[in-house]
N, C-alpha and C positions, 0 to 999 in steps of 0.2 A: 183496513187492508184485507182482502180476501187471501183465501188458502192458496189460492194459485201465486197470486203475485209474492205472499210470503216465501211458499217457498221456491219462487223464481229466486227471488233476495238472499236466500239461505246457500243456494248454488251457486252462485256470483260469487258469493263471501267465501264459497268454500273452494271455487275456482282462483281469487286472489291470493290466498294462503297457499295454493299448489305451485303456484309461478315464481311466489317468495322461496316456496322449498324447492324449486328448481326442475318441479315433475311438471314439464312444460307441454308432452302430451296429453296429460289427464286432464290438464286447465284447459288445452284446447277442446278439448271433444264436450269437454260441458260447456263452452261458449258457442260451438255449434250447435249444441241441442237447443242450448238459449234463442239463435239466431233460426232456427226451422219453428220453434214452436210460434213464431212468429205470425201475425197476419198480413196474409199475401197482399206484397207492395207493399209493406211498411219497413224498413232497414233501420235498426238501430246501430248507426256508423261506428257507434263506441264500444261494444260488441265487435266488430266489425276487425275493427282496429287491434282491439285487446287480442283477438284470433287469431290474425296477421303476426302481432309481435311473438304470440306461442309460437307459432308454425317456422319462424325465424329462427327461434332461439335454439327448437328443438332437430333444427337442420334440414326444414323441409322449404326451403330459401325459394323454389320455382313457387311454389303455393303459397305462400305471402307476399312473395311479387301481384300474383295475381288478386289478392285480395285489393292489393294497396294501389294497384292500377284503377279495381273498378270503384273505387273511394277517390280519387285521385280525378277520373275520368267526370263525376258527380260533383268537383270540387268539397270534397268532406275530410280532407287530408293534409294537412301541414307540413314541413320542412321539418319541424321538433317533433311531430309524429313518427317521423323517418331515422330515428336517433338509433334501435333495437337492430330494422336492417341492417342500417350499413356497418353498425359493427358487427354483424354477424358476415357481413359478404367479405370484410376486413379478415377475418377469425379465419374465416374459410381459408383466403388466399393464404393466410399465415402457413396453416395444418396441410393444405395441400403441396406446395412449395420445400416444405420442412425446413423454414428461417431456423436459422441457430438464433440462441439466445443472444440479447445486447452486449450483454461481454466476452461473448466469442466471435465479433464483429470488426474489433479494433484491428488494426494494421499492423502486423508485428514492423513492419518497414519503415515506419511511421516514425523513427526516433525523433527527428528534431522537429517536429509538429505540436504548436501547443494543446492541450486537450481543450481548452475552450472556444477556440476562436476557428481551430483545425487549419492552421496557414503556417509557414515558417515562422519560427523565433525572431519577435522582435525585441531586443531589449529582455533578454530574460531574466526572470526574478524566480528563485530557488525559496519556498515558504519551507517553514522550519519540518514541516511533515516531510519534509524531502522530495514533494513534487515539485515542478516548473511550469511556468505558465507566462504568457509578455505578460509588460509592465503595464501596459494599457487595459488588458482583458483585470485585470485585478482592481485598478484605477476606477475602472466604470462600472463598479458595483455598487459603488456608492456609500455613504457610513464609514466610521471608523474602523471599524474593519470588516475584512474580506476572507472567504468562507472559502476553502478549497474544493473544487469539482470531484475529486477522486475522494478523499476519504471526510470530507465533509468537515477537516477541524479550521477555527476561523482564527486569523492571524491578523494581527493589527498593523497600521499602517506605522513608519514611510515604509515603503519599499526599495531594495537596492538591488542592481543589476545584478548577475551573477557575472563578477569579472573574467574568471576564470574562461566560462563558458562561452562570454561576447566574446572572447578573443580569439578561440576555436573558431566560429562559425565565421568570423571576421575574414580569417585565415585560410580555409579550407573552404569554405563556400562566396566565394566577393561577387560572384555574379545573381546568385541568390540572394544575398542580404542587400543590392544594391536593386532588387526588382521589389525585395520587400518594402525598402525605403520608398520606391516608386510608388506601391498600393498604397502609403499612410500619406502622401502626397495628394494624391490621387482621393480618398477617402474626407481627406480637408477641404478640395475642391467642393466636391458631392455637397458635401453640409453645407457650403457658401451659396449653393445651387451653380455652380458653373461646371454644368455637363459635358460641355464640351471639350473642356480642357480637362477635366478629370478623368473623360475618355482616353484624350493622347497620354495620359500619363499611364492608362491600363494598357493603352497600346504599345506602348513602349516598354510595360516593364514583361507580358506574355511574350512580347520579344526576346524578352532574355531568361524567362523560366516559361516556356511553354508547355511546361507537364501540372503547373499549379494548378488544382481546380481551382483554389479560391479566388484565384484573376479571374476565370471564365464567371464565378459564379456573381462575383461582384461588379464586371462588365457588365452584364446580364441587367442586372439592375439600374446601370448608367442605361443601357437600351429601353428598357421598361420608363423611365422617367422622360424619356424624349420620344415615347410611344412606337417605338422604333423595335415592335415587339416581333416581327421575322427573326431581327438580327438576335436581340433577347434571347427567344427559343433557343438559336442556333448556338449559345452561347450555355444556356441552361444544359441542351442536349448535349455537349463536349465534357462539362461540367460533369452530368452522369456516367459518360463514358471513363473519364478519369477515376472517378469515385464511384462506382454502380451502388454502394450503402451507404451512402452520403444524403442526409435527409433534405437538409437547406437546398440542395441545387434540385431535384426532383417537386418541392416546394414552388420554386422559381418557373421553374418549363410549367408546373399544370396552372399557372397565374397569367403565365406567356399566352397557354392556347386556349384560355378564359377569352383572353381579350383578342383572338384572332378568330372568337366563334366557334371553335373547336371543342363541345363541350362535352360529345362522347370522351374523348382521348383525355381532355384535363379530368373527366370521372375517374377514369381507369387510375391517374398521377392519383388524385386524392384516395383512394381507394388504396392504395400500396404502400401511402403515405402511410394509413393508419394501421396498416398490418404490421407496422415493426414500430408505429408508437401511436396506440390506441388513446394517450391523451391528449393528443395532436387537436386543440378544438379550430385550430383556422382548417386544417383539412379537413374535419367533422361537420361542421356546419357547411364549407361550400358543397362539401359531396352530398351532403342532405338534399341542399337546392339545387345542384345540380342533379339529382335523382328525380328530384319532387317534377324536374321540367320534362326527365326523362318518361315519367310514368302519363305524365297529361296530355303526353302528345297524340291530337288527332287528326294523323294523316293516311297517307299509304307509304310508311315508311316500315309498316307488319307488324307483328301481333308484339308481345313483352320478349318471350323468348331470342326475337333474332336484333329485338335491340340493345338486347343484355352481354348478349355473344361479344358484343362489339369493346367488353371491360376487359377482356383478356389482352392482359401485357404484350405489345408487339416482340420487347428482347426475350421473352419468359417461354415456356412451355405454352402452346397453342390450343384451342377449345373453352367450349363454352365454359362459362362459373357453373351453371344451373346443371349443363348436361354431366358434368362430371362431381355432382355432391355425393353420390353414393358412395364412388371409388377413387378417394383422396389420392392421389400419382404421387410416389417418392421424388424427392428434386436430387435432380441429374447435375451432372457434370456442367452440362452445357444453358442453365438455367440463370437466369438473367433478371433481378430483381430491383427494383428501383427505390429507395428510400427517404423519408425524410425528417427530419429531427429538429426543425424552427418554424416557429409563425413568423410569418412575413405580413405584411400591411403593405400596402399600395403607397407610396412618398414617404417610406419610413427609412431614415438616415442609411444607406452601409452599413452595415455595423462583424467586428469578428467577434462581437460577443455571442450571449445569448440573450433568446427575446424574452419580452417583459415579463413571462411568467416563469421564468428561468430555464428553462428546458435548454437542456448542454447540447452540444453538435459534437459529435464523436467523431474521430478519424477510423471509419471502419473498414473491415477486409474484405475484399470481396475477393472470390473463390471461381471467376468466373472471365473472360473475359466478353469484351464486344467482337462483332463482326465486323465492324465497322473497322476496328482499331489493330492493328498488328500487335502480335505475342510481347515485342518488345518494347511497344508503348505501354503497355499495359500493368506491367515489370518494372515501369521507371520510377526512380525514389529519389529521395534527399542521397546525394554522395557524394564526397570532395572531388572537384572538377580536374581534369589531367593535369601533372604539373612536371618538372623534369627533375628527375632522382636528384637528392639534395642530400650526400653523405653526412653522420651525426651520429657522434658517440653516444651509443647508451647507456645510461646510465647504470654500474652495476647493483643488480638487485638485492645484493646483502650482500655487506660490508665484511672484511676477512682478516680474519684475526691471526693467523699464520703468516711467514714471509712468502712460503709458498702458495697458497692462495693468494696474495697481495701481487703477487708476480703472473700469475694467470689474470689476472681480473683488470688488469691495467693496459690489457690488451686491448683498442676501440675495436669493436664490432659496430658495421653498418647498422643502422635505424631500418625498420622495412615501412616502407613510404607506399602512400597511394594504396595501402592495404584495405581491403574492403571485406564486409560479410558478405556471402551468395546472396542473403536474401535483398540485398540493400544494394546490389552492383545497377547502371545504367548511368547517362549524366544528365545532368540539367541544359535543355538544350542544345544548339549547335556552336556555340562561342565559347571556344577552348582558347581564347585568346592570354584571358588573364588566370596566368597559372599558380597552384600554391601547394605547396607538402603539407603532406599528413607526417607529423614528425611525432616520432612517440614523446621524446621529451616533450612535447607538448601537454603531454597530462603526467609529467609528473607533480609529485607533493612538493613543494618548498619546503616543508622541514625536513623530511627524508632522503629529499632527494632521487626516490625511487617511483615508481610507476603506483599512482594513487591505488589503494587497497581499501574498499570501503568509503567512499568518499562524501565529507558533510561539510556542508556549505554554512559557513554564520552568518547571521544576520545582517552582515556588512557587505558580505559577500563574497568571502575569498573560501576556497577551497582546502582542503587540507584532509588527510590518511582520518581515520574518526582516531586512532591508539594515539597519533603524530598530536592531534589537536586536545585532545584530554591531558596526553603529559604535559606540555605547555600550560594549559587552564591548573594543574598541579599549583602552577609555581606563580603563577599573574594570570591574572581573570582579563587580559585585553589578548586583543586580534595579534596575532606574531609579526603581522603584518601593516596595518594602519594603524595598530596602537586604541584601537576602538574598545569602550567598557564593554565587557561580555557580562556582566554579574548577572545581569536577568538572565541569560541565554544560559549561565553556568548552575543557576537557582531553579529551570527547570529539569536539567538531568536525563531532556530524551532528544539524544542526539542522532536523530535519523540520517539516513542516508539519502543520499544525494541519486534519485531514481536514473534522471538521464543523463548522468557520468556514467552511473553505472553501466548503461546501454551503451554507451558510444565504447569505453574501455572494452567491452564480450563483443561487440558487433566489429569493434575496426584490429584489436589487436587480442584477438582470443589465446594466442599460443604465450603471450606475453602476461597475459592476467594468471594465465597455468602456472607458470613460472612464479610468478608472482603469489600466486594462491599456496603451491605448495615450500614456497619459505618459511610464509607467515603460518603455515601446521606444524612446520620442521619447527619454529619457534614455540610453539604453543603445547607442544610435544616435547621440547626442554621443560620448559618452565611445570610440565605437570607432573616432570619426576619427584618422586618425594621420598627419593634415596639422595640424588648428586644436586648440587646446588639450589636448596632447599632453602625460600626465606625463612627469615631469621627477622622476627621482632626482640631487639633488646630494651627490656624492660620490667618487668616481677616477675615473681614466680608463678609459676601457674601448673597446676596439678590435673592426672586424670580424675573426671567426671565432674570435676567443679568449674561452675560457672566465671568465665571472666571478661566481664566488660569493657572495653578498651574505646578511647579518645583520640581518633585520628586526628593529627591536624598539620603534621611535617610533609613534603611533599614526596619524599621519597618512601613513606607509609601511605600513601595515597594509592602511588603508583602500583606499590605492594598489594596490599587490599584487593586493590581493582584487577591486576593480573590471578590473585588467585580466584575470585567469579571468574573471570574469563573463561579461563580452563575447566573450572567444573571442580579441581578438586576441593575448593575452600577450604582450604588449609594451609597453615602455616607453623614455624617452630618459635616458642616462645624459650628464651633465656636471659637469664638475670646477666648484669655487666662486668667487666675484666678488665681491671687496670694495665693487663700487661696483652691479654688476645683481643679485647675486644667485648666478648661474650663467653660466658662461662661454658666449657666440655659437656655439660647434661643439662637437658631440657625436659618441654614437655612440647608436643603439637597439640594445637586448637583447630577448632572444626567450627567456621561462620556460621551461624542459624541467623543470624539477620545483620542487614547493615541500613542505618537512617540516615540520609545525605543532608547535610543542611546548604543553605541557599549559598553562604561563602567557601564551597568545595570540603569543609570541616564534613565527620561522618560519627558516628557512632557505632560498634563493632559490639555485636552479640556472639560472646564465644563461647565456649566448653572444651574443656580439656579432653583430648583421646589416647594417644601411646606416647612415653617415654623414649629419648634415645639417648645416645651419646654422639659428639661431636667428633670425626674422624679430619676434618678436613674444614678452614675457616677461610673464607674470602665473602668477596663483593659483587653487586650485579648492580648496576647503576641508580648507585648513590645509597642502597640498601644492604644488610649484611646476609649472605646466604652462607650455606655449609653442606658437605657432604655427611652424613647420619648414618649411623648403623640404630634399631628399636630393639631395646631390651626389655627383657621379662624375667616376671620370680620364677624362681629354681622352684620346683614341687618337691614337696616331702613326702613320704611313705611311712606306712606300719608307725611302728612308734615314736615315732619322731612326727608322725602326722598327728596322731594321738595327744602328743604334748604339748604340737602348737596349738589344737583347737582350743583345747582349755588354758592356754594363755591368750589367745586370741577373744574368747568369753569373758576372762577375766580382764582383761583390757578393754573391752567394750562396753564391760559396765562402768568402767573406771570414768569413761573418758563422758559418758550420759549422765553421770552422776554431778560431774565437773562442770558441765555445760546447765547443765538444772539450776544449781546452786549461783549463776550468774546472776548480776541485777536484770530487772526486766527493758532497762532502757538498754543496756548493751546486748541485752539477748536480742531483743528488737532490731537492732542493727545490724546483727550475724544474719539473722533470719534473711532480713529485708536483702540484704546479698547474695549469701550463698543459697540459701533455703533451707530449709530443716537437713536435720542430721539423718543421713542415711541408714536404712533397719539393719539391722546384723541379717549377714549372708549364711543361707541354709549349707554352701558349699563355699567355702573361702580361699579353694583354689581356682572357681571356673573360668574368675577374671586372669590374666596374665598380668595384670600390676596390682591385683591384689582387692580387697575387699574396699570398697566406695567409700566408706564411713573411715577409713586411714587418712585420706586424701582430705576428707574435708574438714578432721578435728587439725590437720596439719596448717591448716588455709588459715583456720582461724584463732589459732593459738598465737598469743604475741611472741614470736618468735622473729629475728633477723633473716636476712635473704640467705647469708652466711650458714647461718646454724640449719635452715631449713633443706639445703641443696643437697647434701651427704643422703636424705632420706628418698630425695628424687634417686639418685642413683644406686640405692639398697636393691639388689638381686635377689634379698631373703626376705620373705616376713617374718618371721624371728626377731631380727636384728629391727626392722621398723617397730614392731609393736613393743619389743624393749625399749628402744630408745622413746616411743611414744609414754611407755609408761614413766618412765624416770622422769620426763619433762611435765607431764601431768605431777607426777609426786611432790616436784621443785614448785609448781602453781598452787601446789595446797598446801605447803608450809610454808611461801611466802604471802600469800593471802593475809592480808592482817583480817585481825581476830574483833 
């Protein structure tokens, strides 16, 4: 190899390493020098090419158009050549336009729209993640089980409607759900291949919801199959208009004017397609080839420039791609983008799923209307159809424990019916014929009987409050309602919410969830006092600073437990039992650091003791014992009296280290393994307010009754505790046998 061609070889290599690092001018300009130092008339096309794709990438899009036309025009150019372009003429359109990101695209309007299929609810099915999806879009995923589009956890089959919810949509929407029934009619034909009859059934159901793209966009397709591709277009283009970010129907129109020859205008669809999903490969490859035909054309149809021009979006901002790379234009108000989000195939079934390589079809927002379309088509949503005011008591939101509240609350106030959110107002069509309420009982809870708060759907499918349906699982691990085994459902412990109750509750009766939201803080705001009615576990003694682990398994310590996570304060009061109150006047509170759920609702409670009180006041809170508390603390000593407790305080503390040494090693072992070692003597043995750590835990672990132990719980002096600690030490080393 000569020196020259060496180090042509060395620049090449060092040009490919520039491209990988992304410095895609430097790589050019050594592939030009490559291509000049040339002998005149001889083109290395792959050179050629390699320049092109820099000149692309690095945003000079008019000059590797030009390179790839005059490669193109030589036939030395391929479709998979063309891969670097058009994602860069894609990129362009993106940056120029200023698309928001994919998840700021979605429809806030869009409640009752499944996210996969983007049509009305059919048959809906609530996965335990708390999203909803039809029964069908889940069904045709195939395998045992089915993977949720939103947050990706995979849920096993059967699946079961959401009762609750069919009955809503059943109710409040019947001209809707009887156009949806139309499309899956319709869709069954298609597969049988009887087009024609699968038409009248899209004809007749656009009849009764003519705001649905998914009718337009799956007529579309019955057109396309009977070649009957004007009508097609005309159906893809409505489709757009309905949805302008809707990828499938944009998908659909540049397949239309494929086949009607139209293959400037289907470039421009593919080309949009991929600016809002660059892994779009059916729009990648046809806009390859359909570029590749645009670059070879030898007519007098003019030079690259003015048949490039011809890619700019008719609804969009107007001007060339090329003439405007320098100075990328903010997107405007009035800015018009067309999208697509599915591979399509030419005789491939209907389908509301997603295609083969799974790519989801979003119901997204668009920000913009058509010219074509009036303000208030544009505006139309899912929303219960007119119906004629249907009076109905509601239910009151918390129940009243006074006779005077009990006598306000029994008063029926009217339901507010046909209520709607701004953003969700318009109706479905013009057949207001078959009318139905929006009744707020309608979402109420069955076990509360109030206006669902948090709402999670089981496995079965019924509805219910998430606090309504845990106390229930408290006590029976079945449905309240079919009587269905929950134990797996109760064995996992993450009881999501139910996403699109929760939208339809804020969206149709937002002053009602107010109401509703602020009881349930008024509630959660009692239950966190930890002065007045205060739970109460009766059960042993339990001291500050030492450890106590507790065995939930009652349902009314369930309940308990779980209310105090709720609220945050994790805590509770421990007291030993009372033959005549219940639970003994002095206690101690414990403070959760962990709790282990096991699969039959049973829990394990990792506690520690924190302050002392006394009992002022004993009652009940459903089915558990609570109490109003006053927290007492040791009385401090001074001067010499301070003086005289230290050095009994010393002299007690070796007492009690000494006693504990002297144990055998199998029962030291077991103090240990509990409580944990004995705490060091405190340099200040006032700073605690119940006193020094190492009281509490010779206390815990001295065989001592509940009885003889309690008096020490409620000692105001350390004086009087470390005496009485020492006497009881004394009594264990003269009864020690010898």
């Amino acid at each position: 190899m000569s020196s020259q061609e060496a180090d042509s070889s060395l620049m090449l290599e060092f040009a490919a390493q520039a491209f990988q690092a992304k410095n895609f001018q430097l790589a050019s300009e050594i592939y030009e020098r490559q291509l000049q130092e040339q002998k005149a008339g001889v083109v290395d096309w792959g050179l050629l090419l390699k320049r092109a794709d820099c000149l692309a990438c690095s945003g000079r899009l008019q000059d590797a158009c030009d390179l790839f036309q005059r490669a193109a025009m030589h036939k030395k150019v391929c479709a998979e050549d063309l891969e670097a372009l058009v994602s860069c003429l894609a990129d362009h359109i993106r940056t120029k336009e200023g698309l928001p990101p994919p998840d700021q695209r979605v429809a806030k309007s869009a409640v009752l729209t499944c996210r996969q299929c983007q049509g009305f609810f059919f048959e809906p099915v609530t996965l335990l993640c708390g999203h909803t999806f039809c029964k069908k879009c889940l069904e045709c995923q195939g395998g045992s089980k089915s993977e949720c589009k939103v947050c990706r956890v995979s849920t096993e089959h059967p699946f079961r409607v959401n009762v609750l919810l069919s009955n809503i949509l059943s109710k409040w929407f019947p001209s809707q759900v009887k156009a949806v029934r139309l499309r899956q009619e319709g869709n069954a034909l298609y597969k049988d291949c009887k087009w024609e009859e699968a038409l009248a059934r899209y004809n007749e159901a656009i009849s009764i919801a003519p705001q649905d793209h998914l009718l337009y966009s799956n007529r579309a397709m019955i057109h396309f199959s009977l070649k009957s591709y004007g009508c097609a277009l005309q159906d893809a283009e409505t489709t757009c208009k309905l949805q302008p970010y809707w990828l499938k129907g944009h998908l659909r129109k540049a397949q239309s004017l494929v086949n009607l020859g139209r293959s400037e205008d289907s470039l421009k669809e593919f080309l949009f397609c991929l600016a809002l999903e660059t892994e779009n490969r059916t729009a990648k490859c046809e806009a390859q080839k359909l570029l590749l035909n645009l670059l070879s054309l030898q007519n007098n149809q003019g030079d690259l420039p003015e048949i490039l021009q011809t890619m700019s979006h008719p609804l969009r901002l107007k001007g060339n791609v090329l003439n405007s790379l320098s100075t990328p234009t903010p997107s405007s108000n009035m800015q018009r983008l067309k999208m697509v989000n599915m591979d399509i195939k030419k005789g491939v079934t209907i389908s509301d799923d997603t295609d083969p390589k799974g790519n989801s079809s979003m119901w997204l927002l668009h920000q913009t209307r058509e010219s074509e379309l009036s303000c208030s088509e544009m505006t139309k949503a899912f929303t219960p159809e007119p119906a004629a005011l249907v009076p109905s008591a509601c239910n009151t939101l918390k129940r009243k424990a006074c006779s005077k509240e009990t006598e306000c609350s029994s008063e029926h106030i009217p339901c507010k019916a046909l209520k709607r959110d701004a953003a969700v107002t318009g109706t479905l069509g013009n057949d207001h014929s078959s009318a139905s309420c929006v009744d707020l009982s309608d979402l109420d809870c069955s076990l509360c009987m109030r206006l669902l708060y948090e709402p999670v759907t089981t496995p079965c499918g019924h509805t219910y409050c998430l606090k309504c349906l845990e106390r229930c699982l408290d006590h029976n691990p079945k449905c309240p309602l079919c009587k269905e085994d929950l134990c797996e459902y109760l064995a996992i412990r993450t009881f999501c919410k139910t996403e699109l109750m929760e939208d339809l509750i804020a969206s149709y009766f937002p002053d009602e969830l107010k109401d509703r939201k602020t009881v349930y803080e008024e509630e959660i705001a009692e239950l966190s006092n930890l002065n007045k009615n205060v739970p109460i576990f009766v059960c042993t003694m339990a001291y500050p600073t030492v450890p106590c682990p507790l065995h939930i398994f009652e349902p009314c310590y369930r309940l308990m437990i779980r209310r105090c996570m709720e609220t945050g304060t994790k805590q509770f009061g421990m007291c030993i039992g009372d033959s005549v109150k219940g639970f003994a006047d002095y206690g101690c509170m414990l403070e959760i650091r962990n709790v282990e759920f096991f699969a039959d609702g049973r829990s394990v409670v990792d506690s520690i003791g924190k302050r002392r009180f006394k009992v002022i006041r004993h009652s009940q809170r459903d089915g558990y014992n609570t109490a109003d508390i006053e927290y007492i603390e040791d009385h401090k000593a001074q001067g010499q009296e301070y003086d005289d407790l230290l050095t009994l305080h010393n002299a007690v503390y070796d007492q009690a280290f000494n006693w504990f040494s002297t144990l055998k090693p199998a029962l030291k072992s077991r103090i240990l393994s509990h409580f944990g070692p004995m705490p060091a003597n405190d340099c200040d043995i006032q700073a605690n307010p119940n006193g020094p750590a190492w009281c509490w835990w010779i206390l815990a672990v001295l065989p001592l009754e509940s009885r003889a132990q309690l008096p020490f719980l409620a000692m105001t002096s350390l004086k009087d505790r470390l005496t009485g600690i020492r006497r009881v030490l004394l009594f264990m080393c003269r009864s020690r046998p010898r």
